[in-house]
One Martini backbone bead per residue (centre of mass of N, CA, C, O) as a GRO file, in nm:
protein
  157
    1UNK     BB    1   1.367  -2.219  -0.921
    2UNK     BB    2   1.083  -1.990  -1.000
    3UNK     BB    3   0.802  -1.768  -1.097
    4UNK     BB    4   0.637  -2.077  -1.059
    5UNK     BB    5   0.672  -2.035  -0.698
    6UNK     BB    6   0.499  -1.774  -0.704
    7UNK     BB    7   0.284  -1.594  -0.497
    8UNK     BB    8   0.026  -1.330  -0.521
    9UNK     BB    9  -0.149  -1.068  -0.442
   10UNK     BB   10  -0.390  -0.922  -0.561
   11UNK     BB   11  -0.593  -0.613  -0.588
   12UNK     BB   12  -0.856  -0.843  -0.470
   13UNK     BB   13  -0.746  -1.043  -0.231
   14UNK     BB   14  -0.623  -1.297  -0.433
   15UNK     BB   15  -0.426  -1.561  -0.423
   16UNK     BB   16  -0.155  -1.611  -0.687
   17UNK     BB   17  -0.027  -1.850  -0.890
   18UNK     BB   18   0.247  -1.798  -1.126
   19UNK     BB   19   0.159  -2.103  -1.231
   20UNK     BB   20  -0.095  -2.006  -1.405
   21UNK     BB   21   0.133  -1.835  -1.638
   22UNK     BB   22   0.207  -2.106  -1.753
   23UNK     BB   23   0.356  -2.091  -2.126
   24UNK     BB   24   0.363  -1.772  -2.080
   25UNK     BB   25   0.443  -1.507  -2.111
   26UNK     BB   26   0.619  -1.252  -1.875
   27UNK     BB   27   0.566  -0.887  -1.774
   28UNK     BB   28   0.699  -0.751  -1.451
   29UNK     BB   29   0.611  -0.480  -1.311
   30UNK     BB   30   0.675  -0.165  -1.118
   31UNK     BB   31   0.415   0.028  -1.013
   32UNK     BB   32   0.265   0.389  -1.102
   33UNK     BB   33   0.054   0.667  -1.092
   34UNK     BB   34   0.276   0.929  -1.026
   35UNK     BB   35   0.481   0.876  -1.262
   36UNK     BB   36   0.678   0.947  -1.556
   37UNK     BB   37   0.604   0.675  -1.637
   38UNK     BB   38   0.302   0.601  -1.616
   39UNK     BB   39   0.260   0.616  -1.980
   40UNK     BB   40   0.347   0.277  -1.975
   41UNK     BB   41   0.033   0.174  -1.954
   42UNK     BB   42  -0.007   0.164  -2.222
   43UNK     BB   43   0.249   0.017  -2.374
   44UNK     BB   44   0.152  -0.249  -2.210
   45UNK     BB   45  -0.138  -0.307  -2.317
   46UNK     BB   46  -0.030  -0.319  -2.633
   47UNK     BB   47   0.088  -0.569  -2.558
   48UNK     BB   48  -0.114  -0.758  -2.422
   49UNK     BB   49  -0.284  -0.742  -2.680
   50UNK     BB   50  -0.084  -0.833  -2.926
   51UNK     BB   51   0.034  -1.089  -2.693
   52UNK     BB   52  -0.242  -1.261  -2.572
   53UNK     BB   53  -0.156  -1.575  -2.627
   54UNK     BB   54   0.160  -1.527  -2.510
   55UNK     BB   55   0.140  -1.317  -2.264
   56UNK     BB   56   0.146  -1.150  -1.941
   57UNK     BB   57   0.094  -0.872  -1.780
   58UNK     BB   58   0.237  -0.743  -1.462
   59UNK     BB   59   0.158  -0.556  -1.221
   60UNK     BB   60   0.321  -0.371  -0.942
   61UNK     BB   61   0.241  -0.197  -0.668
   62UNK     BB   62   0.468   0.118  -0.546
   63UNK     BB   63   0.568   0.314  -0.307
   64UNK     BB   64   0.936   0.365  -0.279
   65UNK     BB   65   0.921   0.595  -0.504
   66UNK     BB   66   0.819   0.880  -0.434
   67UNK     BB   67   0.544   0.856  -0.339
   68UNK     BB   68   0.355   0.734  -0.640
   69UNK     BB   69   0.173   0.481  -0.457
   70UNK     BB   70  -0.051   0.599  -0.192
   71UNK     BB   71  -0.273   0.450  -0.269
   72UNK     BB   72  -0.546   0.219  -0.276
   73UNK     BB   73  -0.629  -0.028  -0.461
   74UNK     BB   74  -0.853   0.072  -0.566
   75UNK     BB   75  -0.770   0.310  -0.659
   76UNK     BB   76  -0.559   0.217  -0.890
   77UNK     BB   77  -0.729   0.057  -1.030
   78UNK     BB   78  -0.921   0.308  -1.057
   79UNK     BB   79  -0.713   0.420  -1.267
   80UNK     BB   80  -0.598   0.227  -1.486
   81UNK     BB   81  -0.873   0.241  -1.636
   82UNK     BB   82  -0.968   0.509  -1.705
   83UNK     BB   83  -0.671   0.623  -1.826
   84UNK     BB   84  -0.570   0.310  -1.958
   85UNK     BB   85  -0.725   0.040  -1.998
   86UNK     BB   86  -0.635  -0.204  -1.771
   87UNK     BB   87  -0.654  -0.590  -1.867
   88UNK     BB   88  -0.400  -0.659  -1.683
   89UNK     BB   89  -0.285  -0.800  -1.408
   90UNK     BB   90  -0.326  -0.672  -1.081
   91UNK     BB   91  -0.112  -0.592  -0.753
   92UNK     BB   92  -0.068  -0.556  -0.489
   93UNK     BB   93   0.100  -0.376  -0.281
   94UNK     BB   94   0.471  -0.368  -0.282
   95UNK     BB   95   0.802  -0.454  -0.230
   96UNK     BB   96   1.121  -0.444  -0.366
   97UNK     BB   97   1.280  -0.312  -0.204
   98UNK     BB   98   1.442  -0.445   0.077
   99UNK     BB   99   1.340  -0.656   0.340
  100UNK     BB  100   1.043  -0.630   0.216
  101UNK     BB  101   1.071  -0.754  -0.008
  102UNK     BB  102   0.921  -0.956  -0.253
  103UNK     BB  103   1.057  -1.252  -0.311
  104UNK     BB  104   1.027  -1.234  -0.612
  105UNK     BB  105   1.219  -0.988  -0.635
  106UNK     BB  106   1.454  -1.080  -0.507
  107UNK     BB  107   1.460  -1.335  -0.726
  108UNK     BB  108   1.477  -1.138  -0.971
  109UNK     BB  109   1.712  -0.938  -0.912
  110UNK     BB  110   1.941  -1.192  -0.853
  111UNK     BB  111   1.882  -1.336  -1.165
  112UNK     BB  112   1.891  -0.989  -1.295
  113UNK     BB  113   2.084  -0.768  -1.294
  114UNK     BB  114   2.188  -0.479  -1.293
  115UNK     BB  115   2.374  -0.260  -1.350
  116UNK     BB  116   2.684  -0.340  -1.228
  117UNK     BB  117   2.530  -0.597  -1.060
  118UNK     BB  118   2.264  -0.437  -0.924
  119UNK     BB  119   1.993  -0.556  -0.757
  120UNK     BB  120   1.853  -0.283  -0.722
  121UNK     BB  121   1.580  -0.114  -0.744
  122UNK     BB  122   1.551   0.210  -0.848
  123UNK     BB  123   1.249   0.233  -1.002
  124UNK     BB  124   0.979   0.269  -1.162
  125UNK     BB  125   0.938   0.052  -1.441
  126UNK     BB  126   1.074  -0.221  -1.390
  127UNK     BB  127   1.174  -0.493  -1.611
  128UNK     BB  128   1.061  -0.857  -1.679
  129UNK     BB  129   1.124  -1.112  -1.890
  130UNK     BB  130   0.945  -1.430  -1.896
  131UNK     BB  131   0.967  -1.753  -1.961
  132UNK     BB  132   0.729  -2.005  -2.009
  133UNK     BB  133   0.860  -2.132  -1.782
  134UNK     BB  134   0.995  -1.892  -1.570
  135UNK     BB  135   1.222  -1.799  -1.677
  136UNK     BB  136   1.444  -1.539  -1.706
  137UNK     BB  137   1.548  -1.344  -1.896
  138UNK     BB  138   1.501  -1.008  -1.835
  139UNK     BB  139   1.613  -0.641  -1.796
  140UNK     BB  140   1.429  -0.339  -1.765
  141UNK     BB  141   1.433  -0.022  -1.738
  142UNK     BB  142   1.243   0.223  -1.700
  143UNK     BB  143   1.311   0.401  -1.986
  144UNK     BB  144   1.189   0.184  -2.131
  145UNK     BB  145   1.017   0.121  -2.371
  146UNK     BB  146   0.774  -0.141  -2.417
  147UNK     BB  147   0.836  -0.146  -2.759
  148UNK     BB  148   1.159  -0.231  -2.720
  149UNK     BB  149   1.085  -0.552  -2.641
  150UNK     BB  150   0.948  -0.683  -2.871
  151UNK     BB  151   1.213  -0.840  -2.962
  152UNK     BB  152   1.242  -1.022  -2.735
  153UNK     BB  153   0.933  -1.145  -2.739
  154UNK     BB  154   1.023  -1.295  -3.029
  155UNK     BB  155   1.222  -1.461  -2.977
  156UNK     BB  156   1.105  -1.616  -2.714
  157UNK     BB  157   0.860  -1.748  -2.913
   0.00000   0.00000   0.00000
């Protein structure tokens, strides 16, 4: 199993097969619209835009930290567009931890675990790197920001 085994919805209500994204690295976050480290949607963005024939940012809206991401998928949407121009996949608002996390997150936590081997996500913006196979590189805090990636990026690559 890897994460070209999981499917989920996108923004607009469309089950999406992250098999359809094999080939290409894939950089997935869970984000927020109203979190401090929000201004990492720019930095994502010029990822994507960067290494658009090799990567693909995949964006995850989560409301479990803070309250920070209450909007309806619409509204999220037209928030990422408007202030921050992002034409990367973004998909429908899910859990990322706790029993209803979406599968993908447990599979990502469970075999990239974070400091001190804890599989739990801490925060918005916390960031997997996989690789074109589908398997799993790393994990980075919400704190990371995206162009500290690139080193890792071009290993990769």
């Amino acid at each position: 199993m890897n994460v070209h085994d999981f499917i989920a919805t996108d923004i607009d209500g469309k089950e999406r097969k992250l098999r359809d994204y094999a080939g290409k690295l894939m950089l997935i976050v869970n984000t927020a619209s109203a979190c401090g480290f929000t201004p990492q949607y720019e930095g994502l963005q010029a990822l994507q835009e960067a290494y658009a024939d090799d990567l693909v940012v995949l964006g995850f809206p989560c409301n479990q930290f803070g309250a920070q991401e209450p909007g309806s998928e619409e509204e999220i949407k037209t928030f990422c567009d408007l202030n921050y121009k992002v034409r990367f996949p973004l998909f429908a608002k899910i859990d990322v931890k706790g029993e209803n996390a979406h599968p993908l997150f447990q599979y990502l936590t469970h075999d990239k675990p974070g400091i001190l081997g804890t599989e739990a996500i801490k925060w918005n913006f916390t960031k997997f790197l996989i690789a074109r196979d589908g398997e799993p590189v790393a994990r980075y805090a919400p704190q990371t920001e995206p162009k500290a990636i690139i080193p890792d990026i071009e290993k990769v690559l």
